[in-house]
C-alpha positions as CSV (number, residue, x, y, z in Angstrom):
1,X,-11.3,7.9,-30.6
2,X,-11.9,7.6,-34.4
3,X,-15.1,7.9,-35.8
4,X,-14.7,4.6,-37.5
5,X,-13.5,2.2,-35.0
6,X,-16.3,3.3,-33.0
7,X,-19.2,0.6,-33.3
8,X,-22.0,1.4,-35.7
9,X,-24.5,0.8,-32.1
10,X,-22.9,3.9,-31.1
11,X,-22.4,5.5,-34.4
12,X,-26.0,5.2,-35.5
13,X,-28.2,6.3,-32.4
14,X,-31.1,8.5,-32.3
15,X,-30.9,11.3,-32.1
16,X,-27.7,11.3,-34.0
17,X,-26.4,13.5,-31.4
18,X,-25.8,10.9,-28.6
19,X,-22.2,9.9,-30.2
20,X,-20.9,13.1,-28.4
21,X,-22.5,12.6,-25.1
22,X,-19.1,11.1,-23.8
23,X,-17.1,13.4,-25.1
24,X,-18.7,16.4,-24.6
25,X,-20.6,16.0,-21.6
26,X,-18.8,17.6,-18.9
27,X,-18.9,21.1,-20.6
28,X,-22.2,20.7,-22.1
29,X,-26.0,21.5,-19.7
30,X,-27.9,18.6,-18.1
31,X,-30.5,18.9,-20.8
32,X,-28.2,18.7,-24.0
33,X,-29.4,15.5,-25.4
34,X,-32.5,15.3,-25.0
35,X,-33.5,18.9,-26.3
36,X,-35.4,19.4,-29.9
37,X,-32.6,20.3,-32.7
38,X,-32.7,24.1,-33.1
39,X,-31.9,26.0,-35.9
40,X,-29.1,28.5,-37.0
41,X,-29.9,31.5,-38.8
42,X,-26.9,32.7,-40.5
43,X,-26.3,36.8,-40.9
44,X,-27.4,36.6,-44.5
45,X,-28.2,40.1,-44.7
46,X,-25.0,41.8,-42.9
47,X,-22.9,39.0,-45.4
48,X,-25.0,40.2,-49.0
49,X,-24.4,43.8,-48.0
50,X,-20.2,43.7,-47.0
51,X,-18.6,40.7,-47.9
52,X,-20.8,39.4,-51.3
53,X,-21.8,42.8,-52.1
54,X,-19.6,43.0,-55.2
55,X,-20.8,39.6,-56.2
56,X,-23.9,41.7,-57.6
57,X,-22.5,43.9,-60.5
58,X,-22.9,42.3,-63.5
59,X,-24.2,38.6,-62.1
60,X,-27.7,38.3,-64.4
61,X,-25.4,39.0,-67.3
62,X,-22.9,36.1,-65.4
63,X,-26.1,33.7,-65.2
64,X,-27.2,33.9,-68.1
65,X,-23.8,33.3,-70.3
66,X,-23.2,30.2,-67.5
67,X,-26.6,29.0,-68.1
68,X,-26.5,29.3,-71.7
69,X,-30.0,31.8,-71.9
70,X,-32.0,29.5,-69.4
71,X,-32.1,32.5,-66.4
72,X,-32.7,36.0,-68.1
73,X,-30.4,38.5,-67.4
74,X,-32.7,41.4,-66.9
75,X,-35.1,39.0,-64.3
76,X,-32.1,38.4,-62.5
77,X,-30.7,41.8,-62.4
78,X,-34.7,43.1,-61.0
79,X,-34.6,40.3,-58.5
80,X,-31.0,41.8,-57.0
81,X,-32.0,45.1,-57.0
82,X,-35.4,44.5,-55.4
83,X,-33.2,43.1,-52.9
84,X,-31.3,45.6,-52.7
85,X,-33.7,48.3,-52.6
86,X,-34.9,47.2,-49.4
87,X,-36.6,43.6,-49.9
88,X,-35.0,41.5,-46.7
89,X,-37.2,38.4,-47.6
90,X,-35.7,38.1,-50.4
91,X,-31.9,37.3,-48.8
92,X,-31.8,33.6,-48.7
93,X,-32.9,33.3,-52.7
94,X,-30.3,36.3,-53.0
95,X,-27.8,33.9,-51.2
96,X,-29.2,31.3,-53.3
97,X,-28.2,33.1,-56.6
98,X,-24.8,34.5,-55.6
99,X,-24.0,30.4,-54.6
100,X,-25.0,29.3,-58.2
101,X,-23.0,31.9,-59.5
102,X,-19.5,31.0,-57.6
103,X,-20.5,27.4,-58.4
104,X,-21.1,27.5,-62.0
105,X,-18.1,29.8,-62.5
106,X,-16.0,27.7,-61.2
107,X,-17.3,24.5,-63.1
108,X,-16.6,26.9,-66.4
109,X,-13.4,27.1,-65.0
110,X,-12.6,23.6,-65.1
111,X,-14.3,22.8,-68.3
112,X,-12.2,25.5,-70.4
113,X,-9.1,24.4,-68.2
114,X,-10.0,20.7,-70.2
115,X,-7.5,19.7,-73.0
């Protein structure tokens, strides 16, 4: 069934969840629907020490050049390698910086791809 020829009474329930208790109910425990919404906490560490790990060299220059001077380079550059030293609490704003990074590249991108 499609999302949007089901009714908005069953589109719009709370929780929000209920719209998959037909579908999934079978495979899913007694209990599903009417537990507390739990969180997810991604492997932020294990991803900014493999995968993103390259994304560090050079980004406070990066940020700085994309944000026209508004985040210092050198502040920047000491945040990353305070995380990298060794500070885990500092992963998600690490995360945080390496996602304003893709993003503004990429809208750079697209402006100096602009006639």
């Amino acid at each position: 069934q499609h999302l949007l020829a089901t009714p908005d009474s069953e589109r719009y329930t709370a929780p929000a969840k209920l719209i998959f208790r037909r579908a999934m109910h079978p495979a899913l425990p007694a209990d599903f629907f009417q537990r507390k919404k739990r969180g997810f906490n991604p492997p932020l560490s294990g991803w900014l020490k493999t995968s993103l790990a390259e994304r560090f060299s050079g980004l406070g220059s990066r940020l700085n050049r994309l944000t026209d001077g508004l985040l210092d380079a050198t502040a920047v550059d000491a945040f990353a390698h305070a995380y990298q030293g060794g500070k885990e609490a500092l992963a998600e704003q690490m995360l945080q910086l390496l996602i304003l990074d893709e993003s503004l590249t990429q809208l750079d991108a697209l402006r100096r791809a602009l006639p």
